[in-house]
C-alpha positions as CSV (number, residue, x, y, z in Angstrom):
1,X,2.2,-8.5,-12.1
2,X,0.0,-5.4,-12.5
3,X,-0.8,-3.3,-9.6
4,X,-3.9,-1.4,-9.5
5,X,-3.6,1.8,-7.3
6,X,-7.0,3.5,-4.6
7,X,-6.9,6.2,-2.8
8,X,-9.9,4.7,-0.7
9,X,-11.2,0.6,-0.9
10,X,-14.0,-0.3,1.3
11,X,-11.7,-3.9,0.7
12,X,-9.6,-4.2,-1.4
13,X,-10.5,-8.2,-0.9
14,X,-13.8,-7.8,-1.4
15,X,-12.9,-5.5,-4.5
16,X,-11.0,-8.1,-6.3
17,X,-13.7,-10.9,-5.2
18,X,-16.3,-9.2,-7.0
19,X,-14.3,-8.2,-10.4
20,X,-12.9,-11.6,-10.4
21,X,-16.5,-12.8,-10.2
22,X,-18.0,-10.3,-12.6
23,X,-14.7,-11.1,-14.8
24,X,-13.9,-7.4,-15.1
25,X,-10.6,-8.4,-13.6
26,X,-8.7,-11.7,-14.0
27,X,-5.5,-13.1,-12.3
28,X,-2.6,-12.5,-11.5
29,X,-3.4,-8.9,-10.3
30,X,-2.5,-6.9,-7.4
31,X,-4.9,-4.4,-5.6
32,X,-3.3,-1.8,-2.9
33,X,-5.2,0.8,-1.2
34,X,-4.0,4.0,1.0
35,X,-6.8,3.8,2.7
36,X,-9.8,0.9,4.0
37,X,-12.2,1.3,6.0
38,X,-14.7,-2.2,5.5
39,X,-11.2,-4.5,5.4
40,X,-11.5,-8.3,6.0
41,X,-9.8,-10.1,8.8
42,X,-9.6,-13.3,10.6
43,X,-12.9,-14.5,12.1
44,X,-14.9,-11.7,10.6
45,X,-13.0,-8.8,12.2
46,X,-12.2,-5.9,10.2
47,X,-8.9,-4.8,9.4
48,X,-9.0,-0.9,9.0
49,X,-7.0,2.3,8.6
50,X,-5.1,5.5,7.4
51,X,-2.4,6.3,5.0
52,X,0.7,4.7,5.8
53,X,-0.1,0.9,6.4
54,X,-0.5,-1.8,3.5
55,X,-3.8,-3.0,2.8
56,X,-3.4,-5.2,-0.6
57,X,-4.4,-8.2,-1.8
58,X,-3.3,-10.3,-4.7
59,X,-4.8,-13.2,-6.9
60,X,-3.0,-15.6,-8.5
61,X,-4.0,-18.8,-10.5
62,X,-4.2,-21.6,-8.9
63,X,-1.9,-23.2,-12.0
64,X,0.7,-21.3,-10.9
65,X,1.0,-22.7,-7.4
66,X,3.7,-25.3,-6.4
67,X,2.5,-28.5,-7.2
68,X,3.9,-29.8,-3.8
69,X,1.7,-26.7,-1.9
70,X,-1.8,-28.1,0.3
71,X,-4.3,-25.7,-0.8
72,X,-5.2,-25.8,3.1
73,X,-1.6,-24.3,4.0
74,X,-1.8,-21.6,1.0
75,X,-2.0,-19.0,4.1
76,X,1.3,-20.4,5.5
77,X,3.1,-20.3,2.1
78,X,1.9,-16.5,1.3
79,X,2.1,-15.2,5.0
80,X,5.5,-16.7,5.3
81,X,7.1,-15.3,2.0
82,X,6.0,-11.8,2.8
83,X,7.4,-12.4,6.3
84,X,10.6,-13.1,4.8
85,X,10.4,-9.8,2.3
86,X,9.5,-7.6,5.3
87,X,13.0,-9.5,7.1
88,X,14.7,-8.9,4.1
89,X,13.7,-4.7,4.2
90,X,15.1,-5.2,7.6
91,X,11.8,-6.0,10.0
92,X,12.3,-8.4,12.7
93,X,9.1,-10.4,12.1
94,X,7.9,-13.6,12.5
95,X,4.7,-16.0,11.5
96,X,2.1,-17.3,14.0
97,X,0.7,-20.1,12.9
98,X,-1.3,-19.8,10.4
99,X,-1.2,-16.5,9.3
100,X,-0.5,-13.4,11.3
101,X,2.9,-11.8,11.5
102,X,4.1,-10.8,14.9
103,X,7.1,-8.6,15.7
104,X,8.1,-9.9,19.3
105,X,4.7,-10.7,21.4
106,X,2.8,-8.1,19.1
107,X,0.7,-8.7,16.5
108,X,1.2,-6.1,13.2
109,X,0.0,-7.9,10.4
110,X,-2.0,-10.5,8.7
111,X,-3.4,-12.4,5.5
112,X,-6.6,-14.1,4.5
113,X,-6.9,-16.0,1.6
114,X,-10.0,-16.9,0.0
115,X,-10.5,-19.4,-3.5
116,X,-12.8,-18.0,-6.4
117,X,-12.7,-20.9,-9.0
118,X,-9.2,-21.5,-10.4
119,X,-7.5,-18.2,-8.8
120,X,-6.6,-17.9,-5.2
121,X,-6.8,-14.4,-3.4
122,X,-4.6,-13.0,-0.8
123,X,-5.9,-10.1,1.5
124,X,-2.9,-8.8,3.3
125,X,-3.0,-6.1,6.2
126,X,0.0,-4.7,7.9
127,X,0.5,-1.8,10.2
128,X,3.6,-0.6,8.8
129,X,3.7,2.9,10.6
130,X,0.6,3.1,12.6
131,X,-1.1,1.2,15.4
132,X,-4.5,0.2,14.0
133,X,-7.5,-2.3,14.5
134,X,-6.3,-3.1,18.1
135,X,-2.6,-3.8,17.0
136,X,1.0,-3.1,17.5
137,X,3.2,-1.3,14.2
138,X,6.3,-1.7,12.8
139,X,6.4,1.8,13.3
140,X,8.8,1.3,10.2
141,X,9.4,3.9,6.6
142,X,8.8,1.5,4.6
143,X,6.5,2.6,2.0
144,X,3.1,0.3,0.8
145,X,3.9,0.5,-2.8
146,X,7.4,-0.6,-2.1
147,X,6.8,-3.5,-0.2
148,X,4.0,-4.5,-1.9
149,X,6.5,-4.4,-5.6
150,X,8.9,-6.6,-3.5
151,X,6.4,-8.9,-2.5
152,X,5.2,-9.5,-6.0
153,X,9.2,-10.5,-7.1
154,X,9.2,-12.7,-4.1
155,X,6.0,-14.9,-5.4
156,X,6.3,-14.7,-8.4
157,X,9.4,-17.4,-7.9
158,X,7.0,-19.7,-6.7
159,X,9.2,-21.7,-4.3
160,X,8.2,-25.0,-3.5
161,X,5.9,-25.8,-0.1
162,X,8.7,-27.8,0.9
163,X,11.7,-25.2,0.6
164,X,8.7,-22.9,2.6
165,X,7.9,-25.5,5.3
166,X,11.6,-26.5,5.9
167,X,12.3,-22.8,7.0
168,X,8.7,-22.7,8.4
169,X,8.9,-25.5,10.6
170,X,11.5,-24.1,12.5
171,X,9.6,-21.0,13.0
172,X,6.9,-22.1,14.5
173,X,8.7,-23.2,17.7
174,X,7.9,-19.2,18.8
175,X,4.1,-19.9,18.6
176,X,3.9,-22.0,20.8
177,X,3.7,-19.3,23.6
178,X,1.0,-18.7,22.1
179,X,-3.2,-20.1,21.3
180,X,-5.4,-19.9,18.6
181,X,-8.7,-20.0,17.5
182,X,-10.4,-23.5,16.4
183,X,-13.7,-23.2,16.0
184,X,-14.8,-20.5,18.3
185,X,-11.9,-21.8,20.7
186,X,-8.9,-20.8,22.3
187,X,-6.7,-23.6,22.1
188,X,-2.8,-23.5,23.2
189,X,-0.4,-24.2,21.0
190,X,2.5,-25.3,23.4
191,X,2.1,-29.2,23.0
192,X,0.8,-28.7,19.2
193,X,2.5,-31.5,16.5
194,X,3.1,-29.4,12.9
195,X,2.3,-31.7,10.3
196,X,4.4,-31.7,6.7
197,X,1.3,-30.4,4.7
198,X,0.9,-27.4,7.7
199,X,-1.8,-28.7,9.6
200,X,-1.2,-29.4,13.6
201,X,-2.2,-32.4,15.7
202,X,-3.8,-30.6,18.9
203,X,-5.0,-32.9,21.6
204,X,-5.1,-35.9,19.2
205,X,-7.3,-34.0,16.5
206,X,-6.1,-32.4,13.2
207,X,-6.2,-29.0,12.4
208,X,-6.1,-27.2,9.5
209,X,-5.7,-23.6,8.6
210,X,-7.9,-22.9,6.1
211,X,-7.7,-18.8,6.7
């Protein structure tokens, strides 16, 4: 998959948004910036910074999803294979449900997906080497570029939602320490039911990602 390189991106999500819109740019393609300063996060935050940290976000057609993977859990499935990169490079880090990446009780990283017609787009922010936007870091050497190159590999096999989910489930006995935010609540995740397709039962109700 191609990557293309900025010194500076207001977003690099937005970026790809509007050339896949305008159809300058079409999938798969990878954007990575140095540095962000308008970034995109979780419930309209902003996930800014300096030289050091990832900011990136791919697209990929929707075709070349597992079959098996619920569009609503497409967070899960991409958070949780760069979780298992940055594991791999030697990072002990983990996935709250849905989609941030946590290394012990501190949150360093995230991803926000978004769907513009047939291609699927995955913002992803992690503090590598700084503390930014509120957050802990990694506090780690591993370069952007690097990480992001590995990342790509890692997708690009496409494992199945259930191969993802299997390790997944396991996982997610960690966030339930942890709450999250349901519409414009805090709701604990300690008594939460994961579901197969990624959604939780909380307090008899179902709950779906869609981040």
């Amino acid at each position: 998959m191609e990557i293309l390189l900025f010194d500076q991106l207001s977003s690099t999500q937005t970026y790809v948004i509007e050339k896949l819109q305008e159809r300058s740019l079409t999938a798969p393609i990878a954007v990575l910036a140095l540095r962000q300063n308008k970034g995109i996060g979780s419930r309209d935050n902003q996930w800014i910074g300096g030289e050091g940290n990832l900011f990136a976000s791919v697209a990929v057609n929707m075709s070349d999803l597992p079959i098996d993977l619920p569009l609503s859990s497409a967070s899960i499935y991409l958070s949780f294979i760069m979780k298992k990169v940055l594991l791999e490079m030697g990072e002990e880090v983990w996935l709250k449900w849905p989609n941030d990446l946590y290394k012990n009780r501190e949150k360093v990283g995230g991803t926000i997906t978004t769907k513009v017609g047939d291609t699927l787009v995955c913002g992803i922010g992690i503090n590598l080497k700084d503390s930014q936007n509120g957050y802990s870091a990694l506090q780690s050497d591993i370069s952007p570029d690097l990480l992001l190159e590995k990342y790509l590999l890692a997708l690009e096999q496409f494992p199945k939602w259930k191969q993802v989910f299997s390790e997944y489930e396991v996982e997610f006995e960690l966030s339930r320490k942890f709450s999250v935010h349901i519409e414009n609540y805090q709701k604990s995740l300690e008594n939460a039911y994961l579901q197969s397709d990624g959604s939780l039962i909380i307090d008899g109700r179902k709950v779906y990602s869609l981040r």
